[in-house]
PyMOL CGO cylinders between C-alpha atoms (Angstrom):
from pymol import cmd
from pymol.cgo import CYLINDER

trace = [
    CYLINDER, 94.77, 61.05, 51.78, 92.01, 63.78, 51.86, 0.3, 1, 1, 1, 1, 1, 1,
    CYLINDER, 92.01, 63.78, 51.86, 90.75, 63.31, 55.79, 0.3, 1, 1, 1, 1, 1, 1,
    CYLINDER, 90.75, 63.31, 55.79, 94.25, 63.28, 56.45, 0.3, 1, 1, 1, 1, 1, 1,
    CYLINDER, 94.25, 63.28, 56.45, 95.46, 66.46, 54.98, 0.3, 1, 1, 1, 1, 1, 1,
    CYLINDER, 95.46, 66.46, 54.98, 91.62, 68.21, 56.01, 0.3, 1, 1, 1, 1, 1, 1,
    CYLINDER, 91.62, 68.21, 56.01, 92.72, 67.17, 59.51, 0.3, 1, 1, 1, 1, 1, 1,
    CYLINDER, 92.72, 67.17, 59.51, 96.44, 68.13, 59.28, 0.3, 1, 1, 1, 1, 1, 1,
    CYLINDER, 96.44, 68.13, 59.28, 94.90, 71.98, 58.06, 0.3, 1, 1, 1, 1, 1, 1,
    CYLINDER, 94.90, 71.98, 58.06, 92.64, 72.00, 61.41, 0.3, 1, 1, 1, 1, 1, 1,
    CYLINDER, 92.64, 72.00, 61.41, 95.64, 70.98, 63.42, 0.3, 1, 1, 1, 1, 1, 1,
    CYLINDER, 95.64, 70.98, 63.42, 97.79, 73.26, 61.81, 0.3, 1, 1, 1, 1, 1, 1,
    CYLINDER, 97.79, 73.26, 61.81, 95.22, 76.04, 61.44, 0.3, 1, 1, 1, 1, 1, 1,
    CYLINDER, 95.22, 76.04, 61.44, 94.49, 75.65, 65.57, 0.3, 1, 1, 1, 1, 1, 1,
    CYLINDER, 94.49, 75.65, 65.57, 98.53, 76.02, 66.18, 0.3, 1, 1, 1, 1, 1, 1,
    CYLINDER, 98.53, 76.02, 66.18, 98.69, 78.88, 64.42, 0.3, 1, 1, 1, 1, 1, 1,
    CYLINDER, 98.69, 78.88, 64.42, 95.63, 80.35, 65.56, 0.3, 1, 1, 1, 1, 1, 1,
    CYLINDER, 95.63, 80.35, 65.56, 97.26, 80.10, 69.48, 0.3, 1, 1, 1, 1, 1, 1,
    CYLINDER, 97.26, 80.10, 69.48, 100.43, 80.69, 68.18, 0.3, 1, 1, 1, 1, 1, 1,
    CYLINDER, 100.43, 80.69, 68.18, 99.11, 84.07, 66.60, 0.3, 1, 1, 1, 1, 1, 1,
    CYLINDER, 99.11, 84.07, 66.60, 96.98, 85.07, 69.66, 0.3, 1, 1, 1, 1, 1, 1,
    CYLINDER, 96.98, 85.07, 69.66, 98.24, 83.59, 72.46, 0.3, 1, 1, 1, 1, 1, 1,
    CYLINDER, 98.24, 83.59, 72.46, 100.91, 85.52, 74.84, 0.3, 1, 1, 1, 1, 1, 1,
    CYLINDER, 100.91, 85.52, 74.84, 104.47, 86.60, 73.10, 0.3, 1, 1, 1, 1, 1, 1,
    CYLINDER, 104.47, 86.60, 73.10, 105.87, 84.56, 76.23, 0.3, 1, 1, 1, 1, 1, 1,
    CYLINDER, 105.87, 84.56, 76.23, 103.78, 81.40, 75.29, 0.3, 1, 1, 1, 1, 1, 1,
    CYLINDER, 103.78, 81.40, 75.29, 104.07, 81.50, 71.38, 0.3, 1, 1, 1, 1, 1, 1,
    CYLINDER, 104.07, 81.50, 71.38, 106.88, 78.88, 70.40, 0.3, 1, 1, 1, 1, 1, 1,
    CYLINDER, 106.88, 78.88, 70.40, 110.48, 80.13, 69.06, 0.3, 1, 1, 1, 1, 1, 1,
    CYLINDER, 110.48, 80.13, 69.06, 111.64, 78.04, 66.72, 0.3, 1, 1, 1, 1, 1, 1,
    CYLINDER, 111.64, 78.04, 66.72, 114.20, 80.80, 64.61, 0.3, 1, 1, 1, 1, 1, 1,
    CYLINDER, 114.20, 80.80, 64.61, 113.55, 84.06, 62.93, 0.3, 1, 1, 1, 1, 1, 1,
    CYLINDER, 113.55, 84.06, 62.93, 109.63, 85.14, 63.34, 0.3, 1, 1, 1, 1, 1, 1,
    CYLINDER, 109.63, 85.14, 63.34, 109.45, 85.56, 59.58, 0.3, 1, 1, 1, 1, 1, 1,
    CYLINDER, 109.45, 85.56, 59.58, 110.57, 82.29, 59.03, 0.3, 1, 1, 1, 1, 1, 1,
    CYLINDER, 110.57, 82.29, 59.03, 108.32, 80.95, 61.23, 0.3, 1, 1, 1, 1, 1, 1,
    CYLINDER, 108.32, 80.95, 61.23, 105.29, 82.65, 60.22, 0.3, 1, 1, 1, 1, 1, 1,
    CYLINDER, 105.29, 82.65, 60.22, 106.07, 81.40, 56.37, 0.3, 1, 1, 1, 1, 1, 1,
    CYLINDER, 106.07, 81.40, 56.37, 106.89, 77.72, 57.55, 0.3, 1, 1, 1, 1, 1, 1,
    CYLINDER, 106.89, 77.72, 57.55, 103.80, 77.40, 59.32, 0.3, 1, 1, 1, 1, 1, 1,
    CYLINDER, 103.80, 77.40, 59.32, 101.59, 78.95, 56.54, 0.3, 1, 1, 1, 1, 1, 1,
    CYLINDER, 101.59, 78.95, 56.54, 102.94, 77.25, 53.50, 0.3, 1, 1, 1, 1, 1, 1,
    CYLINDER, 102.94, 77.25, 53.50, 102.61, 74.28, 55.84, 0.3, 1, 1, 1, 1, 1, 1,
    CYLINDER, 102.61, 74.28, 55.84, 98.68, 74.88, 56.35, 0.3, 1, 1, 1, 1, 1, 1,
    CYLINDER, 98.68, 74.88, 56.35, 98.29, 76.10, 52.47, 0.3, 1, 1, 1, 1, 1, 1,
    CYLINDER, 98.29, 76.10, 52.47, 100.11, 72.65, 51.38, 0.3, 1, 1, 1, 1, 1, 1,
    CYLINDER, 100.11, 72.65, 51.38, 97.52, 71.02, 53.51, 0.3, 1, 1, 1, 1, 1, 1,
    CYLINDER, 97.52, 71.02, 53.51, 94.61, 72.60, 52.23, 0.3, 1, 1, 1, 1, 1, 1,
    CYLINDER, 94.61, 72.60, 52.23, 95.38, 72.29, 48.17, 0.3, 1, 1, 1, 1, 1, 1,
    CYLINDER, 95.38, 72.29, 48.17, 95.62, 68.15, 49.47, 0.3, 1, 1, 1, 1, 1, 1,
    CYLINDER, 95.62, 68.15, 49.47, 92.50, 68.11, 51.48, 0.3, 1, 1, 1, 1, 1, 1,
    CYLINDER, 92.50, 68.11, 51.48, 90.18, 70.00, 49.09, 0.3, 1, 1, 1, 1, 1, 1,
    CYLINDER, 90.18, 70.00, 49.09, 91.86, 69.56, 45.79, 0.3, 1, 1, 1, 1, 1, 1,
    CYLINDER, 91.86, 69.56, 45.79, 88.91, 70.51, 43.72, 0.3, 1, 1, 1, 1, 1, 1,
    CYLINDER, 88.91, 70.51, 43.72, 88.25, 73.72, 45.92, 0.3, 1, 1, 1, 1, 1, 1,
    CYLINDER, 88.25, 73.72, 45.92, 91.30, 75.49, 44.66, 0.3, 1, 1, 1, 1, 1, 1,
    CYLINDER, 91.30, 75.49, 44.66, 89.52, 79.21, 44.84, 0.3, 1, 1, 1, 1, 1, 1,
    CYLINDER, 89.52, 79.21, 44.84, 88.11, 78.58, 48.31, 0.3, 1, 1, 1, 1, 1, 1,
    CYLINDER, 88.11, 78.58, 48.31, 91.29, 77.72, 49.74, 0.3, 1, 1, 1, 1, 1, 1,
    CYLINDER, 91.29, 77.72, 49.74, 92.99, 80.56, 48.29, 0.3, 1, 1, 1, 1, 1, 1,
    CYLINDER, 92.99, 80.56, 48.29, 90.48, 83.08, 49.91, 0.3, 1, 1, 1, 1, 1, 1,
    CYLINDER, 90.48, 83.08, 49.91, 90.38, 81.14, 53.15, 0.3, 1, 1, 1, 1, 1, 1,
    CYLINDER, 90.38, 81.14, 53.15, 94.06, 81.01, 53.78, 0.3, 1, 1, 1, 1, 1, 1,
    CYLINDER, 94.06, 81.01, 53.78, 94.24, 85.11, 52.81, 0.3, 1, 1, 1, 1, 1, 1,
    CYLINDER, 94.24, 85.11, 52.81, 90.84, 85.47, 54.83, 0.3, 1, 1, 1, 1, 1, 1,
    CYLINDER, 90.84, 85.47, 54.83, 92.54, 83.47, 58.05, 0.3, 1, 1, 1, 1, 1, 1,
    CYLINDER, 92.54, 83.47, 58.05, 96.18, 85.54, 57.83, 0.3, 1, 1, 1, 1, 1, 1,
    CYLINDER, 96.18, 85.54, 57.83, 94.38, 88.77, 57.14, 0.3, 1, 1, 1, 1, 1, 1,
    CYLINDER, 94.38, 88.77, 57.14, 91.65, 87.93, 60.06, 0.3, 1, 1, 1, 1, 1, 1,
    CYLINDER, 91.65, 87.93, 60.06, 94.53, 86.64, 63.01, 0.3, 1, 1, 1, 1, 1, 1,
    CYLINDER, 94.53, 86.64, 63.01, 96.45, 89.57, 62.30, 0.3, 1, 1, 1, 1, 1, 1,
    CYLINDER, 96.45, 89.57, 62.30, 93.34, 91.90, 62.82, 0.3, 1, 1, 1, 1, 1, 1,
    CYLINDER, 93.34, 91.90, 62.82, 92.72, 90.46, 66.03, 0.3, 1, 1, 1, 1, 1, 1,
    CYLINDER, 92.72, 90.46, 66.03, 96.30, 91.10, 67.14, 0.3, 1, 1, 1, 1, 1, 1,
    CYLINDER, 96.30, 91.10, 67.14, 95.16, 94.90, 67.33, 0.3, 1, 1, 1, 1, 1, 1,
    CYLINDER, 95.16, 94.90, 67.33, 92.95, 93.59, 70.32, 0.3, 1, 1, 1, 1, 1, 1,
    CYLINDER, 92.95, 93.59, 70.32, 95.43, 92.25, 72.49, 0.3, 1, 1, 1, 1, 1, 1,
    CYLINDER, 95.43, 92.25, 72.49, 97.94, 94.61, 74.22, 0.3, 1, 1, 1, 1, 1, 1,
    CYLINDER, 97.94, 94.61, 74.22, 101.08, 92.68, 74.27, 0.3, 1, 1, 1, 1, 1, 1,
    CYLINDER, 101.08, 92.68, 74.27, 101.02, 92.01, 70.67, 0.3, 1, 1, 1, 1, 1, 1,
    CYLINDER, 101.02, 92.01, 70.67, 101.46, 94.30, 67.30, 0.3, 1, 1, 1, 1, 1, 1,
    CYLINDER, 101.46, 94.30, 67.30, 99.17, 94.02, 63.92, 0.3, 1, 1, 1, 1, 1, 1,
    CYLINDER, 99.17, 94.02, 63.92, 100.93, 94.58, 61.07, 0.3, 1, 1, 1, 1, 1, 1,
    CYLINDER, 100.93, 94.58, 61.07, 100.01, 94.68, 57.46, 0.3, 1, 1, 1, 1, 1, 1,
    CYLINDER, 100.01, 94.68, 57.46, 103.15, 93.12, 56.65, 0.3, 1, 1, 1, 1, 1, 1,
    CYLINDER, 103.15, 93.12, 56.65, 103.04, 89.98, 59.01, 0.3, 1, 1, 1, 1, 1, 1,
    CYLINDER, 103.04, 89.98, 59.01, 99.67, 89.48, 57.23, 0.3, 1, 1, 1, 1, 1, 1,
    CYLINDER, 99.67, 89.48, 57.23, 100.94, 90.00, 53.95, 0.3, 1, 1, 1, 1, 1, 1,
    CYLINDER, 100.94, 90.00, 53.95, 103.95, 87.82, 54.12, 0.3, 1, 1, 1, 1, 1, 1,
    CYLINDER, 103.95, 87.82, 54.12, 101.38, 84.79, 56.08, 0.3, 1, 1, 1, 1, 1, 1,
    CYLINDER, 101.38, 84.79, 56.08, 99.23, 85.25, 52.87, 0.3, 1, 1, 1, 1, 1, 1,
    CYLINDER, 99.23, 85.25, 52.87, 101.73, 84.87, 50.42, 0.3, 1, 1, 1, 1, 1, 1,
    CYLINDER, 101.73, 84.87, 50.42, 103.04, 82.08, 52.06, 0.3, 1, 1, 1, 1, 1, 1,
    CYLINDER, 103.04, 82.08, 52.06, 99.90, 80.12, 52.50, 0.3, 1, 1, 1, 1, 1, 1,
    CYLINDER, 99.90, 80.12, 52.50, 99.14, 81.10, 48.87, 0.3, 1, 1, 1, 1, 1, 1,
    CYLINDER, 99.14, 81.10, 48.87, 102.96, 79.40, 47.86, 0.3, 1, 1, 1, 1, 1, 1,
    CYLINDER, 102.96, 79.40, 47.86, 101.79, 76.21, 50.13, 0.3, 1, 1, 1, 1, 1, 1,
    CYLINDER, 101.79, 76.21, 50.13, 98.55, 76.17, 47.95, 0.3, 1, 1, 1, 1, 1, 1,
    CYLINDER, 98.55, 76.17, 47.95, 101.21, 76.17, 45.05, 0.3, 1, 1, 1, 1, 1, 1,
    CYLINDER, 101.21, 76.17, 45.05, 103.02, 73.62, 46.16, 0.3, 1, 1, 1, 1, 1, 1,
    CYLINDER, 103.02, 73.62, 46.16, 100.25, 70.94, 46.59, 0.3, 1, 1, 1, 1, 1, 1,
    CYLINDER, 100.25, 70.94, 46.59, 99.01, 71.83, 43.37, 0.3, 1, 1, 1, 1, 1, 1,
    CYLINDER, 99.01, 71.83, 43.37, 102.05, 71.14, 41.29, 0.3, 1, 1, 1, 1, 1, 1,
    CYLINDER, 102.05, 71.14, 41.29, 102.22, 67.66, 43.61, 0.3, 1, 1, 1, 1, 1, 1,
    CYLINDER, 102.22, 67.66, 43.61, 98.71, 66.72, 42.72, 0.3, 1, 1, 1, 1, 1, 1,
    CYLINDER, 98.71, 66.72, 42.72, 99.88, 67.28, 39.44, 0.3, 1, 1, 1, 1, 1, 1,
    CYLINDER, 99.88, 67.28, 39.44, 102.71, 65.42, 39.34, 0.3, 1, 1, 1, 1, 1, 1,
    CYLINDER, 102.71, 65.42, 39.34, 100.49, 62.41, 40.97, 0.3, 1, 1, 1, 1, 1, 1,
    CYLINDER, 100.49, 62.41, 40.97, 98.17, 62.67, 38.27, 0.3, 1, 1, 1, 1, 1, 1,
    CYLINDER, 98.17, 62.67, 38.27, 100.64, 62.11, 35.89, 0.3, 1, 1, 1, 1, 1, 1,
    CYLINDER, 100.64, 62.11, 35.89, 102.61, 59.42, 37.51, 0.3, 1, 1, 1, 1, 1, 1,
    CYLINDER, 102.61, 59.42, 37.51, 99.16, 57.70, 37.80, 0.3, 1, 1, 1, 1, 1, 1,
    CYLINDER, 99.16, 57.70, 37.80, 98.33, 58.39, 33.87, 0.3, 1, 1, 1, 1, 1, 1,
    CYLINDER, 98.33, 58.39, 33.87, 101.86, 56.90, 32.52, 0.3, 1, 1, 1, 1, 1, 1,
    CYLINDER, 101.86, 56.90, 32.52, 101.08, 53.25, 34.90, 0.3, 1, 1, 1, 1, 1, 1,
    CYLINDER, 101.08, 53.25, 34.90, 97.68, 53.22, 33.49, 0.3, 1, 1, 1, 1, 1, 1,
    CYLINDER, 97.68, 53.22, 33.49, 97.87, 54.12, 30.00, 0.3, 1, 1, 1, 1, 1, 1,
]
cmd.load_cgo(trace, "trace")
């Protein structure tokens, strides 16, 4: 379950990496940007808590590191706008998909302790 989730974060980290850089025209509209941004993030956090479950501190830093760092780069290209808030809301989100695998690696490890007493 580990390779799988550690290669479901590099997907998901590569999509939003071209999704955050790539022309406004070519980035993918799914609904409101917002929404988006959160659903992707929570997505990659949820994916990192299951591939490196005993790495919780490093995952927290690299998912703040990677929605701080995509933002920056925004600056760079002229068609798109940095904002602290698009960075902040990406962070919090990946932070809440951290979050959420915890509490379900949790919940596994209980489920497993009450077959095998």
């Amino acid at each position: 379950m580990t390779s799988i989730s550690r290669i479901a974060a590099l997907l998901l980290l590569a999509i939003i990496t071209f999704a955050t850089l790539s022309p406004i025209q070519l980035r993918p509209h799914l609904g409101d940007a917002n929404m988006e941004r959160a659903l992707a993030y929570i997505l990659f956090g949820l994916a990192l808590a299951l591939g490196f479950p005993s790495r919780v501190m490093q995952t927290l830093l690299f998912v703040c590191a990677v929605a701080g760092f995509l933002e920056f780069l925004q600056i760079f290209d002229p068609g798109r706008h940095a904002r602290v808030l698009d960075a902040l809301v990406k962070a919090a989100a990946g932070v809440a998909g951290i979050l959420l695998g915890r509490l379900i690696l949790a919940a596994a490890g209980r489920a497993a302790a009450r077959r095998n007493p």
